[in-house]
N, C-alpha and C positions, 0 to 999 in steps of 0.2 A: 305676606307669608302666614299659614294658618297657623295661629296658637297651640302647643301641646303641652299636655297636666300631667308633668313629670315628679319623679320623687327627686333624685338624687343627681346634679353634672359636675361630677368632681373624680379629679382623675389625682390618687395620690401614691407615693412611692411604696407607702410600707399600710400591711393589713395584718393585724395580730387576730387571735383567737381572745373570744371571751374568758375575764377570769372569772373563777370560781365564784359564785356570790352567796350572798345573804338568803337564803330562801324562803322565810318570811316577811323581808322587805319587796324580793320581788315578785311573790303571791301578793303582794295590796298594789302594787306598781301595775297589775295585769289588768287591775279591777278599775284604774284612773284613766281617764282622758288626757291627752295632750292637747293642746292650743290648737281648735277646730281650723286654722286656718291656713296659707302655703305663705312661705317667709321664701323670697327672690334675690336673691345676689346679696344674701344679707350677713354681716362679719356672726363666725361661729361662739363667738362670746356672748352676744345678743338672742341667738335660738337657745342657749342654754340658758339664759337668765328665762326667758321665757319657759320653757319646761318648770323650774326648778318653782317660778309663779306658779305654774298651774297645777303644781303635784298639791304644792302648800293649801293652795285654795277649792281643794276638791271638796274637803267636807270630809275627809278620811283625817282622825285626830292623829293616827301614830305618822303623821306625814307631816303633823305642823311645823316641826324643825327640821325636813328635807331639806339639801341642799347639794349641788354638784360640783364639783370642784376638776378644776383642769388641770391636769399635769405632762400634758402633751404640749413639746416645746414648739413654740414656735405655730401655732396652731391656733389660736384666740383669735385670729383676725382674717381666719380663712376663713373666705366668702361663701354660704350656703344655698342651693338653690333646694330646697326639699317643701316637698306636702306630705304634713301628717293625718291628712282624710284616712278613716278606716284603720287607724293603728290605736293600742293602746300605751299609757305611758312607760313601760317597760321596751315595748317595740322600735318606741320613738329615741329612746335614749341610747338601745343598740343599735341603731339607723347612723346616730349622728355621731356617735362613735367611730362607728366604723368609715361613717365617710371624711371624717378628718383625722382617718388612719392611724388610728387605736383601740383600743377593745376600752372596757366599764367595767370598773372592781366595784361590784356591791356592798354594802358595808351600812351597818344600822341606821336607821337615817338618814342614810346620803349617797351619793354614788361618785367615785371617781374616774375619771377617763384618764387612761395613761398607756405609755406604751412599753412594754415589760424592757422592748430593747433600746431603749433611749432613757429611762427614769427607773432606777429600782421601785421595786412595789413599795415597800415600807423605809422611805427614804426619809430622813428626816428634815425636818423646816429649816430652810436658810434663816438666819436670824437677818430682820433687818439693819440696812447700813445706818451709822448715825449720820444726817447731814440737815442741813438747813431748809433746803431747797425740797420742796413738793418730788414723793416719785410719782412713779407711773399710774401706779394704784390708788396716788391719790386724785387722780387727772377720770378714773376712769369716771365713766355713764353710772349715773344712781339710777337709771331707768333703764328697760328694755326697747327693742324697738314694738313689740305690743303692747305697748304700754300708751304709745304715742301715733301708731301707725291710723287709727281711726278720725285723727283731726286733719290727717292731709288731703289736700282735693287738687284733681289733675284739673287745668284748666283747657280745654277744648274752646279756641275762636273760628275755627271753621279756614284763619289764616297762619296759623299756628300752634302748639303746645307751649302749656305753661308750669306752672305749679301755685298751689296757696295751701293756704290752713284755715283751724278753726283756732281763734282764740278770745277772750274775753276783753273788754276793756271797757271802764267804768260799768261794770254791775252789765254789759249789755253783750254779747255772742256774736260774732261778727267774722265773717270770711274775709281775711288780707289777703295782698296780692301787689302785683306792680302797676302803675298805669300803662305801662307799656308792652304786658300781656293783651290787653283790649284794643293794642292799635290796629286797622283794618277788620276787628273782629268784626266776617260775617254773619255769625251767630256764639253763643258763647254758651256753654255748656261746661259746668260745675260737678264734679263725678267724685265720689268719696271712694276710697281702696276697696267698701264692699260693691260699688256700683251704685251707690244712690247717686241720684240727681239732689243738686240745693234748687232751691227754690226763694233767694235772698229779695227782701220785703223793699229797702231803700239803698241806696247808692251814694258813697260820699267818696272824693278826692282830697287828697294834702295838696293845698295852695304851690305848695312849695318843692315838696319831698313826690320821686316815684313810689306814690304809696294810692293804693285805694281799700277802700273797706265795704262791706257789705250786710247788713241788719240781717238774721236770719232770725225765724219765729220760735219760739221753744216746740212747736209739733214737729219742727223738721229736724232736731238736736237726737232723736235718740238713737240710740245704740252707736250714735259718736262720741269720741275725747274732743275735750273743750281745751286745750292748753291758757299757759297764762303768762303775761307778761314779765320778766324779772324787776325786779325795783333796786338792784343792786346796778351797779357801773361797772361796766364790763373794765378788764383790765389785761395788758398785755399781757401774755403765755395763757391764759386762759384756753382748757380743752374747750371744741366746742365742736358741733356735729349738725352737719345739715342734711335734711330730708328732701326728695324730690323727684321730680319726671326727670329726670337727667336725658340731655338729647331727645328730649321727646319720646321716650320707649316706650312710655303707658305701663313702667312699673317702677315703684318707689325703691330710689336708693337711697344708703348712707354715705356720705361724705364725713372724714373727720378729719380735725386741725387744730389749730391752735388762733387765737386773735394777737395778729403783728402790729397792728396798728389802733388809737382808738381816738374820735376826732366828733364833734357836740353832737355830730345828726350821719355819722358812719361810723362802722368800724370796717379793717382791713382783716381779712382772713387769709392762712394757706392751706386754705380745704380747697380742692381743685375742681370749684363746680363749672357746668358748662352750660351751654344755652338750654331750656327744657325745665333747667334750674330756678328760674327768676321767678320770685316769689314766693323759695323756697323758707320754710323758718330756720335760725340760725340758732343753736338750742345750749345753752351750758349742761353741766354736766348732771343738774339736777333736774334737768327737762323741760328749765324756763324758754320762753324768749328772748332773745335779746336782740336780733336782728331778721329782716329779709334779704335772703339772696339775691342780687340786682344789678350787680353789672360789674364787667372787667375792661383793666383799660392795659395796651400794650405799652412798650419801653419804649421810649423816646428817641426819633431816630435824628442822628447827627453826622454831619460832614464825613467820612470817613479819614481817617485820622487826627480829628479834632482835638484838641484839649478836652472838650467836655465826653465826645466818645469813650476816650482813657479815664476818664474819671468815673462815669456811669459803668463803663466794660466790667465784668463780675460783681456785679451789684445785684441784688434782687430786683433795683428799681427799673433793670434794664429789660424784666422779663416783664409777662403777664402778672398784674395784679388785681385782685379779686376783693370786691366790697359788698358789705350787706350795710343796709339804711337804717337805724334806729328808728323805732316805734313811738313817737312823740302824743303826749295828750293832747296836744294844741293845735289849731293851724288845720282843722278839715273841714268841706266845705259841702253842702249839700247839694246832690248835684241830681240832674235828671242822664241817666245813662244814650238813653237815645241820641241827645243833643251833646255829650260828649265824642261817645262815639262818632258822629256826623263830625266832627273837629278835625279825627284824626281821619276818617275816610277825605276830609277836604286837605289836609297838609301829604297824604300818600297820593292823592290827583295830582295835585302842585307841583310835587317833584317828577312825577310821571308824566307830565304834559312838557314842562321844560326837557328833560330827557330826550325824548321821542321830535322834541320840536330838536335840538342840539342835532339829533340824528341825519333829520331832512337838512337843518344847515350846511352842513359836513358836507352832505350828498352831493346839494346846488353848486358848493363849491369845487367838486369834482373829487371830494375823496372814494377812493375806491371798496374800501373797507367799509364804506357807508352803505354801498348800493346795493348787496342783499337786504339787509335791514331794511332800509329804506322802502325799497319796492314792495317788502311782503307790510310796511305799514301803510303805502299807497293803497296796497292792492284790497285792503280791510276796510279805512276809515273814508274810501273814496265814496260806498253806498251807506243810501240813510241809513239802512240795517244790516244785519249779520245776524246767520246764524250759529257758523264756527265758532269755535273756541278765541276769544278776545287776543290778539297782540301785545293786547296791554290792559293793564287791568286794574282799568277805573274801576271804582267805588260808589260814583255820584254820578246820576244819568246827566247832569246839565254839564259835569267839565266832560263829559265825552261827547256830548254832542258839540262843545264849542272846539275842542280836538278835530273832531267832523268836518266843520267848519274850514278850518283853518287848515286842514288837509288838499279840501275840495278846490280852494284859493290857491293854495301852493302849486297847484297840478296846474291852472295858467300861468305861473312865474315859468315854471320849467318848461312848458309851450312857449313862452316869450324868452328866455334864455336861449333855448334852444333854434327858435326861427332868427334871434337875430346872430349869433355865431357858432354856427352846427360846428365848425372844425373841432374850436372847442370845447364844446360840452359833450364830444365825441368822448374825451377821454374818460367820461363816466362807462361809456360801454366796450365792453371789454373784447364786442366785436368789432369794432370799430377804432379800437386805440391804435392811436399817430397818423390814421387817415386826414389826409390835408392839410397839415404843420407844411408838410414841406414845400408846399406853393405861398406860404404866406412869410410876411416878414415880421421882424420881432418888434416892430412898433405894433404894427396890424394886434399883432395875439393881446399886446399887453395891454389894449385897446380895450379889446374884448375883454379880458378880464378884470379890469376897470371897467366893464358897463355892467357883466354880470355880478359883481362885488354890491356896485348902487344899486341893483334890484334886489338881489338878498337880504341886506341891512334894511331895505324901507321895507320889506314885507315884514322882518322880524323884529323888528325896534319896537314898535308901540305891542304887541302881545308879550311880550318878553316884560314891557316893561307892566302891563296888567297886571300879571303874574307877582310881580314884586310887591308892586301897589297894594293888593290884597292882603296879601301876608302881611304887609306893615300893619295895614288897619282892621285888622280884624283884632276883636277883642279876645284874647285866648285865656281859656278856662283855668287854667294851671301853668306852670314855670316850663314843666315837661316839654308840655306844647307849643311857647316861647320858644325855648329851644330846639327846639322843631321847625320851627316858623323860621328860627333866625339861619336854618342850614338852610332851608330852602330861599331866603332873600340871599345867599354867599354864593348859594347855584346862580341864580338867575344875574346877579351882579355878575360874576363871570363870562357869562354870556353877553352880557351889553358890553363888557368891557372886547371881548371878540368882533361883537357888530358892530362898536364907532372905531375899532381899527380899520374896517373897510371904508368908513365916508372920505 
């Protein structure tokens, strides 16, 4: 769908008239810029910290103590989607006003948004409450989101959306991300929120942690934010805000929550990010680091009226829960990107060869649910070449040509199934189903399938077990890919454990 450069999508109940204002505040307000840039689905407390920067720092001195204040209930956390191209900062402020359904009381110095019919104009200050415990105010963001938005980079692999940053570590600049943003990556493409490409120097992996990092040169740093690690310990109720591709949009959102959890090399969040996410920085309130956004795992599913079902039943534990990785000094490894990448294009073949092989077993054996599949991967990997659109989608020309292979093989098993008990292999085709059961006897069929059983199993046994073999013994680069490797030896053991059922 084409892109369109809109100002304002916000549909709100009530629209007041401007009040009265200051008319020598908003003669110097006419003469300033707002923040040259379009702020997307971004909470309206955040566009106003951003103005209220940008008045302060025009260069105009009677602006040095601007500052805006919201008095519109309920309204801080509506989401904005506005461009302030071609406005000036008095325009911008009645824009944003009026889109989160209030007008702007001008006043020496400063401006307030309020709405005559929800908040008297000259109401006085609630006194705060006495209590122990952190409020709200003290939880918020010490930053804006332009303040931060220039260190995020959408990651484009050609097999997906990601997210990263830029941030510092040891005195050096460096793009983080996850390793499991570059799995299958066709090609990978690093895009900052103004559109720059990175151009990152060296490539290092965590041994350990889904973490990668990337050298970037100081000629490629400008006109970015460099964020920076926090060296504090994160700690539970901690606000905390994460930036990112969410779903893959190709525009940075914010996420915010709180840290529920905190454990040596994770913490747990209830920011609710989703896939697009990964990679995303997890930021405290002061705009540090403290984590990447990197993976959710579901509730635990049990017997249904277990004990432990009841136990888990209303628990958080039982839902989705969401973790970002801590940022460790230690533990990375120099890596060359091509030859990792080739890792992960060899463990996405792996599972796609057994897959596709599963498929044709199913088929041989007569499943019916097998045999469109089946036929349109016949009808593909039967010639040396193609020019269609792939079936299936190797990564690595030599597992798709051994795929080829072992397609071109299979097509005489089913010529040899076929020639020696047509009745039965009839029941694969759905023209043909229950033509000549009924002249044969039930020793005869189960005969037959006892011969076609021993043909299946000895074609797929020794590939199948290839398959596994490999994966044991390859040397894999990182933990990640281990466990990668170790899903794909869980697939394939399944499999044999199906093909010595039939010997």
């Amino acid at each position: 769908m084409k892109k369109q450069r809109i100002g304002i999508i916000l549909a709100m109940a009530t629209t007041v008239g401007l009040a009265q204002a200051d008319q020598a505040l908003m003669d110097l307000l006419e003469q300033v810029s707002p923040p040259q840039q379009e702020y997307i689905r971004i909470p309206a407390s955040y566009v106003l910290t951003a103005l209220e920067k940008s008045a302060r720092s025009s260069g105009t001195s009677e602006l040095i103590s601007f500052s805006i204040k919201n008095e519109l209930e309920g309204s801080e956390n509506t989401e904005l989607s506005i461009d302030f191209t071609g406005m000036n900062m008095l325009k911008a402020i009645q824009t944003v006003a009026e889109a989160m359904g209030g007008g702007a009381d001008f006043q020496e110095k400063g401006v307030v948004i309020m709405d005559e019919n929800l908040v008297p104009k000259n109401h006085p200050e609630p006194e705060e409450p006495t209590s122990t415990k952190s409020s709200k105010r003290d939880k918020d963001p010490l930053f804006s989101f332009s303040d931060i938005s220039h260190a995020l980079v959408f990651v484009e692999s050609g097999d997906g959306r990601g997210s990263g940053f830029i941030a510092k570590m040891d005195d050096t600049v460096y793009f983080i991300s996850n390793q499991h943003n570059l799995f299958g990556a066709e090609s990978l493409e690093l895009n900052t929120m103004d559109g720059k490409t990175l151009k990152p120097k060296e490539f290092e992996y965590h041994k350990n942690l889904d973490l990668i990092r990337m050298k970037l040169s100081e000629d490629s740093l400008e006109d970015l934010t460099v964020l920076t690690l926090s060296e504090k310990t994160p700690s539970t109720d901690d606000r905390i805000f994460v930036y990112g591709n969410s779903a893959g949009g190709d525009v940075a959102t914010e996420l915010d929550g709180e840290i529920i959890g905190v454990g040596p090399t994770s913490i747990e969040v209830n920011a609710k990010f989703v896939p697009g996410n990964s990679g995303s920085p997890i930021l405290n309130r002061e705009g540090e680091v403290i984590g990447v956004a990197s993976y959710a795992t579901s509730g635990p599913e049990f017997e249904k009226g277990s004990p432990y079902e009841k136990l888990f039943k209303g628990t958080r534990f039982s839902k989705v829960r969401r973790y970002g990785i801590r940022i460790p000094e230690e533990g990375w490894v120099k890596g060359n990107l091509p030859s990792f990448l080739s890792q992960t294009y060899q463990l996405m073949d792996m599972q796609s060869y057994l897959m596709a092989s599963y498929t044709l077993f199913t088929y041989a054996l007569g499943d019916k649910k097998s045999v469109a599949p089946a036929q349109s991967i016949i009808a593909y990997y039967e010639k040396p070449t193609n020019t269609g659109k792939p079936v299936i989608d190797f990564k690595l020309e030599e597992m798709e040509k051994l795929f080829r292979q072992l397609v071109r093989s299979f097509k005489h098993v089913i010529t040899e199934i076929t020639n020696s008990s047509k009745p039965l292999i009839a029941q694969i085709s759905s023209s043909s189903q229950d033509r000549g059961f009924t002249t044969r006897s039930k020793t005869e069929t189960e005969v037959d399938a006892e011969r076609i059983s021993r043909i299946v199993s000895r074609f797929f046994s020794d590939k199948i077990l290839a398959v596994k073999t490999q994966a044991e013994q390859t040397t894999w680069q990182s933990a990640l890919l281990e466990e990668q490797a170790e899903a794909v030896i869980e697939i394939a053991d399944e499999f044999i454990l199906q093909i010595e059922s039939l010997k």
